[in-house]
Backbone as a ProteinNet text record, in pm:
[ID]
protein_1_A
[PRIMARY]
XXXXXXXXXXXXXXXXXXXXXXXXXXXXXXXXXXXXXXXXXXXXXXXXXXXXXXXXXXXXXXXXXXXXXXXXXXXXXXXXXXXXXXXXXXXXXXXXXXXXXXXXXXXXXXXXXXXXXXXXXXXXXXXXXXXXXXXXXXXXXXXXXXXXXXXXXXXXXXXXXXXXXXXXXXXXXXXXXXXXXXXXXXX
[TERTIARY]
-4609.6	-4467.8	-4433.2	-4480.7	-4513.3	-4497.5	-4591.7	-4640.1	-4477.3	-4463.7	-4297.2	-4202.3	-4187.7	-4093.9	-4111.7	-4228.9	-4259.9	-4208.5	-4279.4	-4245.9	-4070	-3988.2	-3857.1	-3823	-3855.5	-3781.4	-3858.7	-3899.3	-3910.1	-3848.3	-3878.5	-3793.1	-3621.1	-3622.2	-3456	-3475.7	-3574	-3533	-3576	-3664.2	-3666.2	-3542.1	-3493.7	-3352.9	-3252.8	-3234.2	-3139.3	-3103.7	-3154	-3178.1	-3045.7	-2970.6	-2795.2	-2807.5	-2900.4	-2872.5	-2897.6	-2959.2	-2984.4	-2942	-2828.1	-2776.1	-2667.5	-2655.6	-2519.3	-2382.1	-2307	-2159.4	-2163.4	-2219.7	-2226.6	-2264.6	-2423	-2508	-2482.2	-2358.6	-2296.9	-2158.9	-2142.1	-1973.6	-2099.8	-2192.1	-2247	-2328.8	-2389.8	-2415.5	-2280.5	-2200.3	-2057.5	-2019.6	-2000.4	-2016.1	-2089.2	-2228.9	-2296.9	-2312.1	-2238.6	-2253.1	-2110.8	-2007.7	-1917.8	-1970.6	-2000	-2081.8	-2174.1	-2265.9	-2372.8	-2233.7	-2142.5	-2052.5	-2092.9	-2155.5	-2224.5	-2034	-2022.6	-1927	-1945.7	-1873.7	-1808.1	-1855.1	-1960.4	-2033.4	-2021.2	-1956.4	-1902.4	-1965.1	-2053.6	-2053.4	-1990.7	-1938.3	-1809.5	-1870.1	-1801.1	-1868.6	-1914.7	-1857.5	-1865.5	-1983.6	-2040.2	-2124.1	-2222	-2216.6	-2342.8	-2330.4	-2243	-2281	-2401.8	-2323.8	-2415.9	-2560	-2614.9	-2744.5	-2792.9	-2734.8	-2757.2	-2825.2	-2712.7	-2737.1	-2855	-2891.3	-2969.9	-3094.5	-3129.3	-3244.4	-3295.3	-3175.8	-3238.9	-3212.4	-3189.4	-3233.7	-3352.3	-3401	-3558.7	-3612.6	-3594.8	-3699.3	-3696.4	-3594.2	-3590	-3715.7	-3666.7	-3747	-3919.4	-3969	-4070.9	-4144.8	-4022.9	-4087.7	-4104.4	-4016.2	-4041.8	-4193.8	-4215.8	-4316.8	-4479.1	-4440.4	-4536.5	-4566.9	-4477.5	-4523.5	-4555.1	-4476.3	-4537	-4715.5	-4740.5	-4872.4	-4968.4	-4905.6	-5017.8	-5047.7	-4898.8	-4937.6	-5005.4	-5043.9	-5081.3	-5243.8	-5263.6	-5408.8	-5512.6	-5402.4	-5417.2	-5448.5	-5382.1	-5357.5	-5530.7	-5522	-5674.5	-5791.9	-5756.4	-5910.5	-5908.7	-5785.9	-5846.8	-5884.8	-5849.8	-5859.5	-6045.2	-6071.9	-6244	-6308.7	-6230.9	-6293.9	-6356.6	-6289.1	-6326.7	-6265.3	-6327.3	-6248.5	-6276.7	-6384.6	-6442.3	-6335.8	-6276.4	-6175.2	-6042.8	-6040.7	-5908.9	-5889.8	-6019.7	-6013.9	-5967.5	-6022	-6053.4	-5932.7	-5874.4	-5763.3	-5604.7	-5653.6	-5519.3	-5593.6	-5730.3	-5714.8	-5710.7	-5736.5	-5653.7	-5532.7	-5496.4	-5280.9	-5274	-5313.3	-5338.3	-5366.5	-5423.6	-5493.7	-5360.4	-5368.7	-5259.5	-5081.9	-5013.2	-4933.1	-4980.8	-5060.6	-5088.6	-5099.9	-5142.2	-5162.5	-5002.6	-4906.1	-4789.5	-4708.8	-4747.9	-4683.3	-4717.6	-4818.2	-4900.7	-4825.8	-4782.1	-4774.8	-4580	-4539.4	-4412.5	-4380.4	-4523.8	-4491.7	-4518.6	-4618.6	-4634.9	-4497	-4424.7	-4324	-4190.8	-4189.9	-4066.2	-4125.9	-4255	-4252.6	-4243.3	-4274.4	-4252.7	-4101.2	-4006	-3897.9	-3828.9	-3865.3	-3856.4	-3886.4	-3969.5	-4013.8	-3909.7	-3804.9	-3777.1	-3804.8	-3886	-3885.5	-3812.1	-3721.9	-3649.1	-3747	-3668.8	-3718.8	-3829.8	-3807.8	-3886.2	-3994.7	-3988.8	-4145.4	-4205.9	-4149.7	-4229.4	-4299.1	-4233.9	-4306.8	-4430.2	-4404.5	-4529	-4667.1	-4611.6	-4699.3	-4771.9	-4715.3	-4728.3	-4858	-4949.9	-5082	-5174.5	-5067.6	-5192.2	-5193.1	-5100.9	-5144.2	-5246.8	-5305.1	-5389.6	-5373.9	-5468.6	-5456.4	-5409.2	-5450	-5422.3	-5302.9	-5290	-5218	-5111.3	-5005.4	-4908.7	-4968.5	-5061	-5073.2	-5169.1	-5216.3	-5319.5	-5210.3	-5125.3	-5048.1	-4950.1	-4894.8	-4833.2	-4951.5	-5070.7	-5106.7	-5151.1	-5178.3	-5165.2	-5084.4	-4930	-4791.2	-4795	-4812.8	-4818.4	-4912.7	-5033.2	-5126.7	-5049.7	-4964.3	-4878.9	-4744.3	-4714.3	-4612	-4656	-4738.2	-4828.2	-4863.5	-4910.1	-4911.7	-4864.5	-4713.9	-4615.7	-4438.4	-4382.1	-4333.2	-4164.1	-4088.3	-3992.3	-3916.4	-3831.1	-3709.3	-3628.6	-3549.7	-3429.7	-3274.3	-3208	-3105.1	-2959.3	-3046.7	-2931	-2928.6	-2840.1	-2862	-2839	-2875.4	-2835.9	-2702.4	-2594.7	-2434	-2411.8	-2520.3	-2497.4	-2594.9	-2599.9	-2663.6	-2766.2	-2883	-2938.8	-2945.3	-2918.9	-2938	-3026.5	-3121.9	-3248.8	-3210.6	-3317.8	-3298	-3272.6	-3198.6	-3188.2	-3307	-3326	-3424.3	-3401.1	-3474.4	-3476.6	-3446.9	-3362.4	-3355.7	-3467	-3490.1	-3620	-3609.6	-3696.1	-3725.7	-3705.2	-3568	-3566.7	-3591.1	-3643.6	-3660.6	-3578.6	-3542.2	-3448.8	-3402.3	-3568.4	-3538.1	-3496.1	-3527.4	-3495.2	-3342.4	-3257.4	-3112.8	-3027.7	-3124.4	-3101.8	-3126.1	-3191.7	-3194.5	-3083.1	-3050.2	-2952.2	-2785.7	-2820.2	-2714.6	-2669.1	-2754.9	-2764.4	-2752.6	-2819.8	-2755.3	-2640.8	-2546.2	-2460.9	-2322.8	-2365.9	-2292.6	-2340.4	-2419.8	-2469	-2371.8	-2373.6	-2336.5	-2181.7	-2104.4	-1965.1	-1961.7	-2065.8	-1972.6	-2036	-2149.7	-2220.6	-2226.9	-2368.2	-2370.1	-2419.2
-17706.6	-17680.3	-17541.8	-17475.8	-17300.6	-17317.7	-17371.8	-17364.2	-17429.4	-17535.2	-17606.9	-17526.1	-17445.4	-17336.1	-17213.7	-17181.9	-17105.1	-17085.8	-17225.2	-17278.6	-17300.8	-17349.6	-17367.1	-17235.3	-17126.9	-17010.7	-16959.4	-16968.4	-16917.5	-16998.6	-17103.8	-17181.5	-17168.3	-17127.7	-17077.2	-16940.9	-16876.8	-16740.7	-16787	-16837.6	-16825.9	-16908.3	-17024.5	-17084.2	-17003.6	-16943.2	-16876.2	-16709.2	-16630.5	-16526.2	-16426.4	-16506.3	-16467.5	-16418.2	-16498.2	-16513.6	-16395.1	-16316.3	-16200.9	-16043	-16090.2	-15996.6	-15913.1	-15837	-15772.4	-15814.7	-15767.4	-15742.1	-15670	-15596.9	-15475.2	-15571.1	-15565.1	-15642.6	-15846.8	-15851.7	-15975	-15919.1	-15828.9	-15767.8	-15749.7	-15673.5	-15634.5	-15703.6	-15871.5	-15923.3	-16034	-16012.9	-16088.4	-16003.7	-15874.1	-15855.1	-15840.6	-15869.3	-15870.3	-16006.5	-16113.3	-16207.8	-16208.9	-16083.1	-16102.5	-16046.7	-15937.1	-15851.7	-15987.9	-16038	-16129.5	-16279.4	-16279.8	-16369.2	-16514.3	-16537.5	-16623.6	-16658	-16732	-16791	-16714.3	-16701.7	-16630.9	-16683.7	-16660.1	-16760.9	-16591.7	-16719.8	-16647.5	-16739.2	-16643.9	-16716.5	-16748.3	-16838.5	-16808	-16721.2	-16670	-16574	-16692.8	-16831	-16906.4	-16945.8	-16972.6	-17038.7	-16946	-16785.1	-16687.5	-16673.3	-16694.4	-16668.3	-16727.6	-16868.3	-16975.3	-16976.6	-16925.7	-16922.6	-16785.9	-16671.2	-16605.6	-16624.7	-16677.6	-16770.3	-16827.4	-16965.3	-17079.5	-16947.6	-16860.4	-16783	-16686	-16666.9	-16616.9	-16654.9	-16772.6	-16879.8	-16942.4	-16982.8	-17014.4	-16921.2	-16731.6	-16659	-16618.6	-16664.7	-16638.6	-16716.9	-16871.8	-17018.6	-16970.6	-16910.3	-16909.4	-16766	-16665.2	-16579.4	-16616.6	-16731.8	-16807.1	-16864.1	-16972.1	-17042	-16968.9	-16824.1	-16761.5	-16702.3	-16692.6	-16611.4	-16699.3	-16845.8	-16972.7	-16996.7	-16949.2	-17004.5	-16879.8	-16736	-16685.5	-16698.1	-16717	-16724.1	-16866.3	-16975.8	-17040.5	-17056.3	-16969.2	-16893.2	-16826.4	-16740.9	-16653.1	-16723.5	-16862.8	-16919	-16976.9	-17064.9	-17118	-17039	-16918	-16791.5	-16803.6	-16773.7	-16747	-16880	-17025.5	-17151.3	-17155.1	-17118.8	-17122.8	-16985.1	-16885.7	-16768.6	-16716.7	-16691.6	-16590.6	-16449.9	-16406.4	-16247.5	-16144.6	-16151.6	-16055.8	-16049.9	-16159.2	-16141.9	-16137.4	-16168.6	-16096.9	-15971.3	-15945.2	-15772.5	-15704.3	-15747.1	-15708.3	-15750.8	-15824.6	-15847.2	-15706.9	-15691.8	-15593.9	-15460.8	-15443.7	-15306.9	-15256.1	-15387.4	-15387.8	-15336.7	-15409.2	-15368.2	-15256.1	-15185.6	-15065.8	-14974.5	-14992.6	-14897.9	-14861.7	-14980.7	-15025.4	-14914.5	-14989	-14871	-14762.2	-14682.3	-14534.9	-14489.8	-14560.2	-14503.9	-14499.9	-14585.6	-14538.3	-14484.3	-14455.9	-14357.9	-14197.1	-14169.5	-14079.3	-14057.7	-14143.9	-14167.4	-14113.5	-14125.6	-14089.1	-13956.2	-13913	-13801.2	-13699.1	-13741.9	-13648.9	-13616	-13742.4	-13737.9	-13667.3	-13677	-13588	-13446.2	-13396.2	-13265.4	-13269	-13300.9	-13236	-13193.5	-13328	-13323.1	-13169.2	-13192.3	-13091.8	-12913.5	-12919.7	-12792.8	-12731.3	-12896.4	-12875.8	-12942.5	-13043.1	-13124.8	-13216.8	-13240.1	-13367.5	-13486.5	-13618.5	-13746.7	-13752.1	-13758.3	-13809.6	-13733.1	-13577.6	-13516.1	-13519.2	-13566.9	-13621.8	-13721.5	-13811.1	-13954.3	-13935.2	-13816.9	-13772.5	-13700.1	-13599.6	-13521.2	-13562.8	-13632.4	-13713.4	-13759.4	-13787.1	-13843.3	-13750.9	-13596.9	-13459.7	-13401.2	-13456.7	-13379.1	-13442	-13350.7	-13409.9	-13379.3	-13427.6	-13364	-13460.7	-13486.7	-13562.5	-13541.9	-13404	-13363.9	-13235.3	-13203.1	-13180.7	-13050.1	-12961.9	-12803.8	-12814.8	-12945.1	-12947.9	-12971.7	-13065.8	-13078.4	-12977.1	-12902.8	-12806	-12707.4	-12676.6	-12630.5	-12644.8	-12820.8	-12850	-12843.1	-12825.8	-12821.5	-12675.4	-12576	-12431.3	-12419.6	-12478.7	-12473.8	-12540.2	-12694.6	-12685.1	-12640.4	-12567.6	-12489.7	-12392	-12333	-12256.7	-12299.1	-12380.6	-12511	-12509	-12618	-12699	-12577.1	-12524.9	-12480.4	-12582.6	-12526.7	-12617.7	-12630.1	-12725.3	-12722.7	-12645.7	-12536.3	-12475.9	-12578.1	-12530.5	-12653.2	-12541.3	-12479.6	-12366.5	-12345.2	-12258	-12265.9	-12095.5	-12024.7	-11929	-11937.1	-11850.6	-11838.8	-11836.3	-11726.9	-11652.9	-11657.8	-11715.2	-11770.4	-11645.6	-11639.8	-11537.5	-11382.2	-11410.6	-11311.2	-11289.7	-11189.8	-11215.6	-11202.9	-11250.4	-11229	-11098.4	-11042.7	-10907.2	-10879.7	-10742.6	-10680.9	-10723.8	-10698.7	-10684	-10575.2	-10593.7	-10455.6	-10395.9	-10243.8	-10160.4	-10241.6	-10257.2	-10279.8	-10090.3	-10075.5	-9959.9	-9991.4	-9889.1	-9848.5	-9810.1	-9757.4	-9709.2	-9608.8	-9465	-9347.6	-9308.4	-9399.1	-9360.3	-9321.5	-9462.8	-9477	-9351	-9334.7	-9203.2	-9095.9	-9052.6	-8963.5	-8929.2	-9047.3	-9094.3	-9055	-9088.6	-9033.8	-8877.2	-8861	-8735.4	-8618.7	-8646.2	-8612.4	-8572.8	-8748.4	-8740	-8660.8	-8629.7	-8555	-8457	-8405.1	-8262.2	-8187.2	-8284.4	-8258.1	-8209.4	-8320.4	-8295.4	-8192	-8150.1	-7998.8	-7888.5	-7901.2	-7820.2	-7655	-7683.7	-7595	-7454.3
-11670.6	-11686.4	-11631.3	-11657.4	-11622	-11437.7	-11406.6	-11221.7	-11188.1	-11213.7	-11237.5	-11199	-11306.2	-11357	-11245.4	-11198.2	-11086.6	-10944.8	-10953.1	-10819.5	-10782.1	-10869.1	-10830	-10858.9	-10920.5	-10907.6	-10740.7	-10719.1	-10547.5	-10480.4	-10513.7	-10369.4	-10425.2	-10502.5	-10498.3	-10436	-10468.7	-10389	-10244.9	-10157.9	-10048.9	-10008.1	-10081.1	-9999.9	-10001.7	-10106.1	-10111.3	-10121.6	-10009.2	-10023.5	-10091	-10041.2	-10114.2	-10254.7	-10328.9	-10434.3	-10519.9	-10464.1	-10462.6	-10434.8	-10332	-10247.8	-10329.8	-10314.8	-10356.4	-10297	-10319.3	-10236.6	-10100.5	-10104.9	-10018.8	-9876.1	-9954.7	-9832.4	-9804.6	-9853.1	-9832	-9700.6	-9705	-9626.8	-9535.6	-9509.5	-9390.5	-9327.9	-9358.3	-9296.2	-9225.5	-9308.3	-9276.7	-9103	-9137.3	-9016.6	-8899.1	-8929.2	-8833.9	-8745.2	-8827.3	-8778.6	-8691	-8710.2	-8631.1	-8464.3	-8500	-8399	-8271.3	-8352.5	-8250	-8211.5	-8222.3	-8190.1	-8291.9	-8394.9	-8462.2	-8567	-8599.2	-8683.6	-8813.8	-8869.5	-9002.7	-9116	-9154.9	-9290.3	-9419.6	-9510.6	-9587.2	-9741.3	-9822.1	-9950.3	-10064.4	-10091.3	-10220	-10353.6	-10412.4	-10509.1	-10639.1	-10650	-10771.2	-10737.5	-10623.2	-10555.6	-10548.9	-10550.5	-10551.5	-10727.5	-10774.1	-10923.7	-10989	-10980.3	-11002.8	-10976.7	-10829.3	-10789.2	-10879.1	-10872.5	-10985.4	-11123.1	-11161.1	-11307.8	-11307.3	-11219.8	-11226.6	-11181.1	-11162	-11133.5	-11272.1	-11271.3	-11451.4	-11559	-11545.6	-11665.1	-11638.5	-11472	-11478.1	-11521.6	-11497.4	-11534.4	-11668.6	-11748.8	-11869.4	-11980.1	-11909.4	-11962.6	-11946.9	-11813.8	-11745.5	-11870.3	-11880.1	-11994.3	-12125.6	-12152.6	-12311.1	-12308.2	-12149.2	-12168.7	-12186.4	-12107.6	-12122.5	-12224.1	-12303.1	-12454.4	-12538.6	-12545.9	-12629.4	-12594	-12467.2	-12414.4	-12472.6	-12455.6	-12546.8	-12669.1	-12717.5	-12860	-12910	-12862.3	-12841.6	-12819.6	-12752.1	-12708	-12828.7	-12848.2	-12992.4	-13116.3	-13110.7	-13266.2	-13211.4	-13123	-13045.8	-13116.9	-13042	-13073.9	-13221.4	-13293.1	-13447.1	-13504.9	-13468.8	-13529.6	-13476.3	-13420.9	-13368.8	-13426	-13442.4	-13514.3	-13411	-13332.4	-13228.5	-13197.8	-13353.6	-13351.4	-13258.4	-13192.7	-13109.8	-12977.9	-12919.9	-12833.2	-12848.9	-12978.1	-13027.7	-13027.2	-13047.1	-13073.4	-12961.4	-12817.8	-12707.4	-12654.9	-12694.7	-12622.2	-12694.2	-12836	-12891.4	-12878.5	-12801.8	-12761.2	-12598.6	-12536.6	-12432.6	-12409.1	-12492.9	-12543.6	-12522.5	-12649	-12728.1	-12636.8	-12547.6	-12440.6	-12324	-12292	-12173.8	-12260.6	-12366.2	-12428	-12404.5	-12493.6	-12451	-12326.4	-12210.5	-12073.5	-12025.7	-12086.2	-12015.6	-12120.6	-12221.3	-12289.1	-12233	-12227.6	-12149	-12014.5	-11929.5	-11808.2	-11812.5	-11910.2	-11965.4	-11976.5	-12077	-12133.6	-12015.8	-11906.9	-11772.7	-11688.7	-11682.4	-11626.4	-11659.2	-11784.4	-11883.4	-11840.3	-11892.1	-11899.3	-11734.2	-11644.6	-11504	-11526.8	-11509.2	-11520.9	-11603.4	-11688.4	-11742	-11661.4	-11674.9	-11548.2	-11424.4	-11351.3	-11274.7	-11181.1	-11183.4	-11033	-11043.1	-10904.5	-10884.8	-10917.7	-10964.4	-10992.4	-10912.9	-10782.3	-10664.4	-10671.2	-10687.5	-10703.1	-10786.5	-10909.9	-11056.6	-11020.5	-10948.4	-10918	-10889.1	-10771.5	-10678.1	-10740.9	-10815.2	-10917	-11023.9	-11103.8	-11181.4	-11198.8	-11082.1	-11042.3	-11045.1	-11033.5	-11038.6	-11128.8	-11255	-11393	-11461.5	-11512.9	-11633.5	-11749.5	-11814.1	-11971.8	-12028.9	-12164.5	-12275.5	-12348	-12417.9	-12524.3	-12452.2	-12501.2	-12427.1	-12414.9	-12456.9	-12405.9	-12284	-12282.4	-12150.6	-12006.5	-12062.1	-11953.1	-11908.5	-12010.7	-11967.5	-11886	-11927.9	-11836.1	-11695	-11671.8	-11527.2	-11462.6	-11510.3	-11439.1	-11392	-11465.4	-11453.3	-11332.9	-11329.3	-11175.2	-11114.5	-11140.5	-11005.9	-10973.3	-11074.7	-10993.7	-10907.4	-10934.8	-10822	-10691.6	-10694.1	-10547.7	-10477.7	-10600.1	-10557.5	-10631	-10550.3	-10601.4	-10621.3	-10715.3	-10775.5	-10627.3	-10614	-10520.6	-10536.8	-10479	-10534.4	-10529.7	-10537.2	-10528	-10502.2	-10391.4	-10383.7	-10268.6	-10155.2	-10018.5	-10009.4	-9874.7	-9883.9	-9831.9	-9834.7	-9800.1	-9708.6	-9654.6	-9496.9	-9387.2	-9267.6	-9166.6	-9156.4	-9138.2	-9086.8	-9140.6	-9259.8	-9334.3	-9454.5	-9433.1	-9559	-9679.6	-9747.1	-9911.8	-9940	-10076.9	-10084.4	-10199.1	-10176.7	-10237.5	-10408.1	-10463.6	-10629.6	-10723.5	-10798	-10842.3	-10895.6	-10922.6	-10989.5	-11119.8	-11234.4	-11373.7	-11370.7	-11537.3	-11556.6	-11709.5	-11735.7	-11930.9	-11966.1	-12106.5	-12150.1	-12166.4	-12133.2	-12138.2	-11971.9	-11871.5	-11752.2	-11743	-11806	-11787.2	-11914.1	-11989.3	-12087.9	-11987.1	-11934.2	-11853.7	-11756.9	-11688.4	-11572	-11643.3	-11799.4	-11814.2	-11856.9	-11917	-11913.1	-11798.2	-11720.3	-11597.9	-11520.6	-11508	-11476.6	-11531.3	-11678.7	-11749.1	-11762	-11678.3	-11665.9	-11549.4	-11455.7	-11328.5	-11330.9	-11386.8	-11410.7	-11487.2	-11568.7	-11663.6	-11571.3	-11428	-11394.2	-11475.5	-11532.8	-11610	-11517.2
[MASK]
+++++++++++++++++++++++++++++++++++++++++++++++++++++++++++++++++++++++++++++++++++++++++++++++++++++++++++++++++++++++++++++++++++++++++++++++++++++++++++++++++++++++++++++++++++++++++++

């Protein structure tokens, strides 16, 4: 029933690639078919709904049948007492969750840090660490690396960065003032 259920959800997608398409990429093959001189094929929207519809209601059915079939599986293993692959199968799970919880938590803290989506994606593969002080410290080696994107431009064509101001203390600018009010009463 499953292979069934399979099989007619592709051959709706390969017949009907529409069924899939957006709006967008429905107007721009509309015109491309004006462009190659080809006739004006136009899909009615009731008619792309529908194929819509009838595609995710097979993949809906196809995700019911598959969860009836494990659980099905499951009831199997324990009716024979075959706990040992039960086991192996919910720490499979168990395993599989944590690796993308993990795989989450790499991605937030990049994010976090400062990298656009796209270089999280990228980075993502070069952090390590388990627990969040390990990972914060692989991000810190790659910001070193990999430094953040700025998201800023300079103003002016051809003109360098400006210097930095000195780091002053507090007795310097005590001094500075002192000074300057030395000067004006010139003693």
């Amino acid at each position: 029933m499953a292979d069934e259920i399979k099989s007619e959800l592709e051959t709706n997608d390969v017949e009907g690639k529409e069924s899939s398409a957006t709006d967008e990429s429905l107007n721009t093959e509309e015109q491309d078919n004006k462009q190659e001189g080809g006739e004006n094929v136009r899909i009615p929207y009731d008619r792309f709904k529908q194929k819509v519809d009838e595609a995710n209601a097979l993949k809906e059915k196809l995700a019911e049948i598959e969860r009836e079939q494990e659980a099905a599986k499951r009831k199997e293993l324990e009716e024979t007492e075959q706990y040992k692959e039960l086991y192996e199968q919910a720490k499979a799970e168990a395993e599989a969750t944590r690796q993308q919880a993990l795989e989450i938590k790499r991605n937030t803290a990049l994010a976090l840090a400062g990298y656009s989506e796209e270089q999280a994606g990228m980075l993502a593969k070069l952090v390590e660490g388990e627990t969040e002080e390990e990972i914060a410290e692989s991000i810190k080696a790659l910001q070193s690396t990999f430094p953040v994107a700025d998201n800023y431009a300079d103003p002016s064509a051809f003109n360098g960065a400006k210097d930095k101001p000195k780091v002053v203390d507090a007795e310097e600018v005590g001094r500075n003032a002192v000074s300057r009010v030395l000067h004006k009463i010139k003693l």
